[in-house]
N, C-alpha and C positions, 0 to 999 in steps of 0.2 A: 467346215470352218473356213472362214474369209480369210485371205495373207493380211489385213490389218488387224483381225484381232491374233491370228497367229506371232505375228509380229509384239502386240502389245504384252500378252503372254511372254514370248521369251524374254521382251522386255523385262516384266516383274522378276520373273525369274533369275534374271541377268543382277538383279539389282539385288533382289535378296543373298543371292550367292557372294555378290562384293561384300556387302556390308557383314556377313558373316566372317569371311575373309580376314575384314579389317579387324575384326572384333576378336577373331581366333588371333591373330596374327600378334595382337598387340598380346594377349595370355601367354603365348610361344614365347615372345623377345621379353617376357618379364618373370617367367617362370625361370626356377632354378634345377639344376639335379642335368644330368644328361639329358635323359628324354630319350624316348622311340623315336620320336621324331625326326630327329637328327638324323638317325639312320635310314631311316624313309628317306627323307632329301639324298643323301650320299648313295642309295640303291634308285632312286631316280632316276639322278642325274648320268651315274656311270652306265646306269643298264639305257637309258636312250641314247648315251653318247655311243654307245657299243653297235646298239641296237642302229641307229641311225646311217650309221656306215655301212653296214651291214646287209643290211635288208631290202630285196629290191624297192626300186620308183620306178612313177611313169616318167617315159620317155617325153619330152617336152620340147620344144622348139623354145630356143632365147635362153632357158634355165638348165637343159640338159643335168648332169650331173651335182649339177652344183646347187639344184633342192635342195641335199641332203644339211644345208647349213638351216633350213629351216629349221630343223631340231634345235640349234644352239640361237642363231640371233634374235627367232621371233618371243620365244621359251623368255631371252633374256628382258625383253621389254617389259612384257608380262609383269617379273618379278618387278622388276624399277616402278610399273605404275605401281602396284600393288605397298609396297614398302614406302612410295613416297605419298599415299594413302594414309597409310599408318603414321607417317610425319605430320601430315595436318591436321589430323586426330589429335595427336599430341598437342601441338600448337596452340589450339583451338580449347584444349582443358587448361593449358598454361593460363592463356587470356581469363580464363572463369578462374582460376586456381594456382597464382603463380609459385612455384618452386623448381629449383636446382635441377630437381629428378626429372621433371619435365620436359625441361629446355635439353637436358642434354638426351632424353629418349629420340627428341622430335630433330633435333641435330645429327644424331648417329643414323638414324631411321632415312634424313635425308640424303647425307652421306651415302648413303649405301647404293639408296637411288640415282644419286646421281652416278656411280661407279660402275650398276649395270648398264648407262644408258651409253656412259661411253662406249664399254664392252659392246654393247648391241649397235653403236655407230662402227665400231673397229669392224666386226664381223658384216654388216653390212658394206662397209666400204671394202673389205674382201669378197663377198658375193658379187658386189658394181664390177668390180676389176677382172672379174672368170663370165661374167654375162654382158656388162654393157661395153666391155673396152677400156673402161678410164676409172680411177679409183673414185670419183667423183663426179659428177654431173649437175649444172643447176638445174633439179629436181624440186617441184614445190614440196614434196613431203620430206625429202633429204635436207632442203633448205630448213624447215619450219623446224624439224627436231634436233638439227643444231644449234637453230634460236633460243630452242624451250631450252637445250642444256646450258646456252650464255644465259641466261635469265636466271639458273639453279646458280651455275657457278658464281653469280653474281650475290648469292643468297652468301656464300663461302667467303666473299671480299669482306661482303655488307656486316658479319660476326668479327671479322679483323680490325675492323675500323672503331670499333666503343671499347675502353676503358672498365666502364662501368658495368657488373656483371646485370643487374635487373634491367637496364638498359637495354645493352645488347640483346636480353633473351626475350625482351617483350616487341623492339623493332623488329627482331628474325623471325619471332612467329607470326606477325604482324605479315611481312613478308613473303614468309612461306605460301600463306594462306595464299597471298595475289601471284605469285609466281606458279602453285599448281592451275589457278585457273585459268593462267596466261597460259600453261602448256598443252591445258588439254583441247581448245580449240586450235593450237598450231600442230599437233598431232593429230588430230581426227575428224575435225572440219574443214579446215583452212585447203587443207589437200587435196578434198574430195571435191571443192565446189571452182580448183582453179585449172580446173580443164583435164589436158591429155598429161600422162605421167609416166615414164619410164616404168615406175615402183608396181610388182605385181597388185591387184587387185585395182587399179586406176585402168582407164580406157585405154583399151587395142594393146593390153598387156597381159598375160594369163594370170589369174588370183588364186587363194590357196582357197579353193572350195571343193566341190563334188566331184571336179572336175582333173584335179589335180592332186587333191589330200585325199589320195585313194583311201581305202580299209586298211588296207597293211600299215599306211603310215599315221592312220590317224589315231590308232593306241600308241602309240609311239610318241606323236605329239603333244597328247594332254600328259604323259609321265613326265616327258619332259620340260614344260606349265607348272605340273605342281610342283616339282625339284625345284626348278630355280626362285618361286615363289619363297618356299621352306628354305631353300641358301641362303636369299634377300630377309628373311625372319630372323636364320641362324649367325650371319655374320654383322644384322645389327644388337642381337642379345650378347653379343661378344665383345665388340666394339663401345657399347653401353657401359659395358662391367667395368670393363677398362678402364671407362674415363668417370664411373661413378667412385669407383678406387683412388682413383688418382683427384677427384673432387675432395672426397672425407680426409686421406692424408693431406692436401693441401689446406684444408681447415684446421688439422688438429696441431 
């Protein structure tokens, strides 16, 4: 088998696993009752967090010890794309079907996202600061996913500014929609084609591959993938309830 159809393979692959993803995800944040699930994420997250410290890595030149955050920052992106996925889902049924329940799924869903992305900028600007020297760097992909989160938080301004509630929820989803697609070329293009990069997996920097994300660590890192995904589901089904409660009392 040739590496382009290998490639196009894991490509479908890749895509059908998302849109399952999005589709379980949005069942998750709209289901009622506890749920197993919950517990899954909380046995996840704390058994990688445990796990992660724990467990040896390879020894690495530039990253040394300080891998081990790869458990928490990369895990957290993960969940943010994934939930803010499930925003423009939402969005996107409002525009075909507009109601209340909607707007505020696709609102909490973003919220959330944007909440991990800061978190994953925090922990990253702590991994810069134990490997590169400076909490900060102008890095094109450091730069571009601080863009894409002014671009969200912008999403946050833009819901303050109207009055009128069918308004607001039809510009925001309106928005949402051009703000993901603004993000994910400055997250996963924009980086890749603007040369040399501090950021592991850019040129003359070590990537998290076969190379680095030994066996030991790589059960470790997809537990810790799907926890934070199931976080990112569990604390917008929470945050939803919330503000669906406090919608029905403010009407009645």
């Amino acid at each position: 088998m040739s590496k382009a159809t290998l490639g196009i393979i894991i490509s479908l692959v890749s895509l059908v696993v998302t849109v399952g993803a999005v589709w379980g995800g949005q069942r998750l944040i709209e289901s009622r009752g506890r749920g197993a699930w919950k517990w899954v994420a909380v046995v996840l997250i704390v058994g990688s967090a445990v796990a992660g410290l724990l467990i040896p890595v390879p020894r690495l030149p530039i990253v040394n010890e300080s891998i081990r955050n790869l458990f928490f920052h990369v895990p957290m992106w993960f969940g943010m794309i994934m939930v803010m996925l499930v925003s423009i889902v939402y969005s996107m049924q409002y525009l075909r079907r507009p109601s209340a329940r909607l707007d505020i799924l696709a609102h909490e869903a973003a919220k959330t996202g944007i909440l991990l992305g800061v978190l994953g900028l925090a922990t990253g600007s702590l991994w810069a600061r134990y490997t590169w020297g400076a909490w900060w760097t102008p890095d094109p992909r450091l730069n571009a996913a601080a863009v894409a989160l002014l671009i969200y938080g912008a999403y946050l301004v833009l819901r303050g500014s109207f009055r009128d509630d069918q308004q607001r929820a039809r510009v925001s989803a309106i928005y949402n929609i051009f703000a993901f697609a603004a993000a994910i070329p400055l997250l996963f293009i924009l980086p890749r084609i603007s040369g040399n990069s501090l950021h592991p997996g850019q040129t003359g920097n070590p990537g998290f591959n076969k190379y680095d994300l030994d066996s030991t660590m790589r059960p470790v890192f997809y537990a810790a993938v799907i926890g934070w995904i199931l976080f990112a589901f569990w604390l917008t089904q929470v945050s939803s309830r919330l503000t669906l409660l406090q919608h029905h009392h403010d009407d009645q």
